[in-house]
VEXLOLUM-793108 format. One record per atom (N, C-alpha, C): x, y, z; residue number from 1. Coordinates in Angstrom, 2 decimals, decimal comma, padded with zeros to 5 digits. Example, Ala and Ser with C-alpha at 12.3 -4.5 7.8 and 13.67 -1.06 7.14 Angstrom:
! VEXLOLUM-793108
        xx        yy        zz   seq
    013,19   -005,69    007,80     1
    012,30   -004,50    007,80     1
    013,20   -003,30    007,80     1
    012,85   -002,25    007,08     2
    013,67   -001,06    007,14     2
    012,90    000,03    007,87     2
This chain:
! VEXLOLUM-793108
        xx        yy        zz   seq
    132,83    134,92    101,51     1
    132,15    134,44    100,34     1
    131,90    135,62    099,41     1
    132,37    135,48    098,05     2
    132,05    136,41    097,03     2
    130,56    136,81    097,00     2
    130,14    138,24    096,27     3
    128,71    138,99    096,20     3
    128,13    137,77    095,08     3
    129,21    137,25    093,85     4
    128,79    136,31    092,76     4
    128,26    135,04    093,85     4
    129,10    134,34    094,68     5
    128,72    133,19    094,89     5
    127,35    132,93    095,90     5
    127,20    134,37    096,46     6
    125,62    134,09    097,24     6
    124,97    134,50    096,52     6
    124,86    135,13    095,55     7
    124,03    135,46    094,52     7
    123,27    133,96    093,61     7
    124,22    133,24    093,57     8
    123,81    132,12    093,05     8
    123,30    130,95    094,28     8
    123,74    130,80    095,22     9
    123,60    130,01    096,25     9
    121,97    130,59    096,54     9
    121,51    131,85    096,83    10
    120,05    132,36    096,75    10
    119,16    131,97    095,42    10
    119,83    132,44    094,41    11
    119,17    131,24    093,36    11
    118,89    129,81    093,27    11
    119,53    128,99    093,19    12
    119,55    127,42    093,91    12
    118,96    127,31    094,79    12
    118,71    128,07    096,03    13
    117,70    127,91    097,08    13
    116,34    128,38    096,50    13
    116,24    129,41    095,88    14
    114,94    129,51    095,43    14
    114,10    128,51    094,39    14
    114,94    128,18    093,43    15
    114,60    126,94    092,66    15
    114,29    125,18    093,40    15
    115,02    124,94    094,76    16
    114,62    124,12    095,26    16
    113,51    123,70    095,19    16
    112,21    124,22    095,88    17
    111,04    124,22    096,53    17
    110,48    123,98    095,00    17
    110,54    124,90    094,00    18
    109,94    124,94    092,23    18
    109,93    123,35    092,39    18
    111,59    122,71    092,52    19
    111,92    121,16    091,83    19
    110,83    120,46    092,35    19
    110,73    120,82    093,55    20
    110,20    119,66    094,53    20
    108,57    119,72    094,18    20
    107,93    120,49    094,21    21
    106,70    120,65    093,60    21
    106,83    120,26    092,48    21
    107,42    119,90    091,33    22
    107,20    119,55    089,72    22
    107,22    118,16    090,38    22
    108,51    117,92    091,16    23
    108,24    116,26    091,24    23
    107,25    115,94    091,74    23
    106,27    116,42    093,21    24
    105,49    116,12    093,52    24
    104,34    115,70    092,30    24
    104,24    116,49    091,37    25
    103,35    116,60    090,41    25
    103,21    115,58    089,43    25
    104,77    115,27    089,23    26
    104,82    113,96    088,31    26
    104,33    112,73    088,92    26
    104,69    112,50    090,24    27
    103,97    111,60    090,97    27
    102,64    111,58    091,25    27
    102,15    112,40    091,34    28
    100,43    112,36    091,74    28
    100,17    112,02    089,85    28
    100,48    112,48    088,60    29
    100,12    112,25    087,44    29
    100,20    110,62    087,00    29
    102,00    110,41    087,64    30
    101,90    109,26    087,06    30
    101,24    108,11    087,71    30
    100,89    108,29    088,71    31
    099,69    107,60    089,60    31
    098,52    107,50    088,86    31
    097,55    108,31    088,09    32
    096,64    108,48    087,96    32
    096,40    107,40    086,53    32
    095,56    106,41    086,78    33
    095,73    105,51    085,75    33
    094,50    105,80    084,62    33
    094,47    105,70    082,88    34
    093,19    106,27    082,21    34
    092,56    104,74    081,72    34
    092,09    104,37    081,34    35
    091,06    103,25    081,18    35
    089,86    103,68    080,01    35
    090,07    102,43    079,32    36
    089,77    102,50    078,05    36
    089,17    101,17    077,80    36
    088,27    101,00    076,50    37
    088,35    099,60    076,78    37
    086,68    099,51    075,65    37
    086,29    098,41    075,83    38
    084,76    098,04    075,62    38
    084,07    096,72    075,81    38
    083,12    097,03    075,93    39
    081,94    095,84    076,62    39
    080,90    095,47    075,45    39
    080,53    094,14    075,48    40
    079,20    093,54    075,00    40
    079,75    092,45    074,07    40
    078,99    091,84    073,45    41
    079,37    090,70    072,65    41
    080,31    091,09    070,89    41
    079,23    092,28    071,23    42
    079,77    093,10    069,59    42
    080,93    094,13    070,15    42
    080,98    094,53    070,88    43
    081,72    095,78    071,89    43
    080,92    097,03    071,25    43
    079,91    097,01    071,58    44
    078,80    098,10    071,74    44
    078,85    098,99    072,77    44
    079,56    099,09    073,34    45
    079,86    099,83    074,84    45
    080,90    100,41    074,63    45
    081,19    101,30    074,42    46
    082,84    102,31    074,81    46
    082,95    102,29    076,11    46
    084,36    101,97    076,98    47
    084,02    102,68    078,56    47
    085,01    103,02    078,38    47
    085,14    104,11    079,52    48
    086,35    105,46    079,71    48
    086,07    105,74    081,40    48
    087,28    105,81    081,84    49
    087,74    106,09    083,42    49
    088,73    106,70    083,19    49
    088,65    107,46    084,27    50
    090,28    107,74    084,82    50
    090,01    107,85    086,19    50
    090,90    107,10    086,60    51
    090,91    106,51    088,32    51
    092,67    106,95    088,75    51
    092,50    107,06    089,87    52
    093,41    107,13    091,08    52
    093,65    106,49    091,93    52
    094,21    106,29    093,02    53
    095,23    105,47    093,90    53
    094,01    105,65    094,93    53
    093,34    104,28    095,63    54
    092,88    104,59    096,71    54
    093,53    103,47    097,86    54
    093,18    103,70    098,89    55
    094,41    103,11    100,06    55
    095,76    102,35    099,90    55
    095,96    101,61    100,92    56
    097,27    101,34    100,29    56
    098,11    101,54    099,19    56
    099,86    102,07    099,25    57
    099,90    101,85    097,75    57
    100,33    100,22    097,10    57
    100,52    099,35    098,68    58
    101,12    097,69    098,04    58
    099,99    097,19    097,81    58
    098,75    097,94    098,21    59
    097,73    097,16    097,27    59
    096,80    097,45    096,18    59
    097,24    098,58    095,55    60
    097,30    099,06    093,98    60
    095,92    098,47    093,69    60
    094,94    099,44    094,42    61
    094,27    099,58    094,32    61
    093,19    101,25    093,93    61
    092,54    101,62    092,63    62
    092,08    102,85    092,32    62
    090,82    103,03    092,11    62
    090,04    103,66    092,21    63
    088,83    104,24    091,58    63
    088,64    105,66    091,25    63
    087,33    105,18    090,48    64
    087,23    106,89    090,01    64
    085,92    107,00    088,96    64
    085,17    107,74    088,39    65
    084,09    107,72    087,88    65
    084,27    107,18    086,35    65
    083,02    106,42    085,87    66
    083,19    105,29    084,77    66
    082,04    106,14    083,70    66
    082,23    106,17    082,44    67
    081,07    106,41    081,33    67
    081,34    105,12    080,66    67
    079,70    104,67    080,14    68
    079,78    104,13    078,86    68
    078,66    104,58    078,14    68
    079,53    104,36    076,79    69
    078,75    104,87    075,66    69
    078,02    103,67    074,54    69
    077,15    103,64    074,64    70
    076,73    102,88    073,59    70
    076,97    103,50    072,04    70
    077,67    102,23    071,53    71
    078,11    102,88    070,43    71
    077,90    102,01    069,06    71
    076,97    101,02    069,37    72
    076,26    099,97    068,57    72
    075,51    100,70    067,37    72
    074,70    100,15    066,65    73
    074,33    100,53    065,62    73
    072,84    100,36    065,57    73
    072,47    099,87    066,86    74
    071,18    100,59    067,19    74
    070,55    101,30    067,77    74
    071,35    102,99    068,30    75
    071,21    103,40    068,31    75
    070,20    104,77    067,34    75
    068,91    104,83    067,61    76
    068,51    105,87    067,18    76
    068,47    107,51    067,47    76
    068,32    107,76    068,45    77
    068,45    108,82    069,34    77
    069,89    109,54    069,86    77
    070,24    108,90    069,11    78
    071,89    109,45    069,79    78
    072,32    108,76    070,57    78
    073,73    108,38    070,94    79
    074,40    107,34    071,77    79
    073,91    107,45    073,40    79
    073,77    106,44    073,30    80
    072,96    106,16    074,78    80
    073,97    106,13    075,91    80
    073,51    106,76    077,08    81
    075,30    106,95    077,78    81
    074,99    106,67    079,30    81
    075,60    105,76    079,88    82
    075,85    105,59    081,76    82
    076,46    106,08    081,98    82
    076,44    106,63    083,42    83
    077,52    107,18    084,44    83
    077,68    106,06    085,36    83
    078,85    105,75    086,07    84
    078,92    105,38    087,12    84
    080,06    105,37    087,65    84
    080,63    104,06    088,47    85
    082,05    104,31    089,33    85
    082,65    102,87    089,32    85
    083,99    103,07    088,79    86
    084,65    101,82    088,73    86
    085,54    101,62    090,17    86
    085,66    100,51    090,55    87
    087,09    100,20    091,42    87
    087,51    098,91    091,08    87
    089,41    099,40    090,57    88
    089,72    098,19    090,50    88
    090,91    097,81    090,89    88
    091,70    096,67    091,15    89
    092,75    096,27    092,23    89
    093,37    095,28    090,83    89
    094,64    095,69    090,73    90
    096,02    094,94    090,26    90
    096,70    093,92    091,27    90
    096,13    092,60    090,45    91
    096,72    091,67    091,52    91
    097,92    090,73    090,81    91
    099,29    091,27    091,51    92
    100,16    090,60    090,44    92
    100,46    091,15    089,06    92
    100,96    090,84    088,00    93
    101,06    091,48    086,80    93
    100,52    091,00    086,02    93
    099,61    090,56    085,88    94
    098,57    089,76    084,94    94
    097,03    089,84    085,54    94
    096,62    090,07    086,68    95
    095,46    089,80    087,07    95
    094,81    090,90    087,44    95
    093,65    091,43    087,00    96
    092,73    092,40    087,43    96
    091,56    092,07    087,76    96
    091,03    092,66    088,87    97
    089,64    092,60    089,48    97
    089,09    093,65    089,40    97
    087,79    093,91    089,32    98
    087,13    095,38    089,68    98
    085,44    095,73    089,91    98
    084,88    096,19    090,51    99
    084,08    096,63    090,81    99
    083,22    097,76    090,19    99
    082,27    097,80    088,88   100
    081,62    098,79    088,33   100
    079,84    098,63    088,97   100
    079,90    099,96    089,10   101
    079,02    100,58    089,72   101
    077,86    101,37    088,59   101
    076,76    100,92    087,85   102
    076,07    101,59    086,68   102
    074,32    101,50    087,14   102
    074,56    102,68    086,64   103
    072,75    103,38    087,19   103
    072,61    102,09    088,33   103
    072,98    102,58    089,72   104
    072,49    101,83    090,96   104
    072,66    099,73    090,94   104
    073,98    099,10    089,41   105
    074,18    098,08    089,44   105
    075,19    097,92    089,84   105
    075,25    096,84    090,52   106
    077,26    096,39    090,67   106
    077,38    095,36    090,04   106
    078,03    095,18    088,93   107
    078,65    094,15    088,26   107
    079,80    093,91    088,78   107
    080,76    092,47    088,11   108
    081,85    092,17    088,87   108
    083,06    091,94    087,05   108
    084,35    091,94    087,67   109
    085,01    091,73    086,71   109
    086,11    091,11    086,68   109
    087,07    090,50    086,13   110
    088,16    089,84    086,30   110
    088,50    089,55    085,35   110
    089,59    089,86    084,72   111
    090,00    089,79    083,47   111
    091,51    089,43    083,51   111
    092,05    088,98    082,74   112
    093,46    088,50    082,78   112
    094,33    089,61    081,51   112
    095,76    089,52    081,75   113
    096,27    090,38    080,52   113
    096,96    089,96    079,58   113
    097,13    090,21    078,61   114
    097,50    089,72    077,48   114
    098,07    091,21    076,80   114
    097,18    091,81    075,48   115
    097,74    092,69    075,15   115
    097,13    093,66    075,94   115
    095,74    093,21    076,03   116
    094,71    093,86    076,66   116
    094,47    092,75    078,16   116
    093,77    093,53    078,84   117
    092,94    093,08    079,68   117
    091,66    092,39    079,42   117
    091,12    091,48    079,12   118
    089,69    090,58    079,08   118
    089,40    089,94    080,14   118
    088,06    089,75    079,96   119
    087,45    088,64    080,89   119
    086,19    088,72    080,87   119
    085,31    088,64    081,84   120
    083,54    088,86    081,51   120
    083,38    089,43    082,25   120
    082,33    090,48    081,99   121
    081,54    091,27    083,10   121
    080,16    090,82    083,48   121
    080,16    090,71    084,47   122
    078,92    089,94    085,17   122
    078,14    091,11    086,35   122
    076,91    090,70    085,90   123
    076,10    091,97    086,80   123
    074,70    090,69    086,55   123
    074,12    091,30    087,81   124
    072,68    090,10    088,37   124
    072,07    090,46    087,19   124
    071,18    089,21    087,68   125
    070,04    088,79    086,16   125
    070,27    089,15    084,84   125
    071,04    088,79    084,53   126
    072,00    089,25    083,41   126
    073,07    087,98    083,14   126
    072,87    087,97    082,13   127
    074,19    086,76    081,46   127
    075,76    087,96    080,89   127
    076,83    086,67    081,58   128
    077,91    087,85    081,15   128
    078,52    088,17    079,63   128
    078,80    089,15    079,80   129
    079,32    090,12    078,87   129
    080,74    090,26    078,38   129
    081,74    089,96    077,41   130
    082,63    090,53    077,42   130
    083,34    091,69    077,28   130
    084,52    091,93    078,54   131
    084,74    093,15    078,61   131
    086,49    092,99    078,80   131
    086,75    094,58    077,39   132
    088,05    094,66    077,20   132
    089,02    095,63    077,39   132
    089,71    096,02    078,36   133
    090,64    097,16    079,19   133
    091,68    097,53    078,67   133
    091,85    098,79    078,14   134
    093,65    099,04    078,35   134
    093,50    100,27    079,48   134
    094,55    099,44    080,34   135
    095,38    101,06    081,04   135
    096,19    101,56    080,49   135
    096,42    102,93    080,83   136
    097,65    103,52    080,71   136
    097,74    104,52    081,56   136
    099,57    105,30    081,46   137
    099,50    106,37    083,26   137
    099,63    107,45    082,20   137
């Protein structure tokens, strides 16, 4: 074998391992789903996630930590803001369920898709709310 052709054959081997890590990378990214959206009758609520893959992947299911922002117009004090934790499960290509978690509430959700995701958000003693999703990866 020529000094040229292992010269390059050591190159190509070294670049292997590079490829394989970028791909790894694209996969863990394009996994990672961002969430957008808003809540209330007026959509006074901004919410923002970005969630990830949790168990299974045939059951495409993610969570990950949730803000909303009140962004209504009665606000005096500056936008009023929750933390909490969403989980939600893709059932089929039209159907979403999910689980939000706000200052110590669990509301429930189910929304169907269209351009967006809608449906109502429902949390105890409380009448529901509409609430409107886009994903994207």
């Amino acid at each position: 074998m020529s000094v040229r052709r292992r010269s390059t054959l050591g190159r190509a081997a070294g670049i292997l391992p590079v490829l394989a890590l970028m791909g790894l990378c694209a996969t863990a990214r394009a996994e990672t789903l961002e969430v957008s959206g808003y809540a209330g009758v007026l959509g006074e609520w901004e919410v923002t996630a970005s969630v990830i893959p949790v168990g299974p992947a045939d059951k495409r299911e993610f969570a990950g930590p949730l803000k909303m922002r009140h962004v209504g117009i009665c606000t005096q004090d500056g936008p009023e803001e929750r933390n909490g934790e969403i989980r939600l499960s893709l059932a089929g290509s039209s159907r979403l369920t999910a689980t939000l978690l706000i200052n110590g509430v669990e509301c429930s959700y189910s929304g169907r898709q269209s351009d967006t995701w809608s449906g109502p958000l429902k949390c105890p003693d409380r009448r529901a709310v509409p609430l409107t999703l886009w994903l994207r990866q």
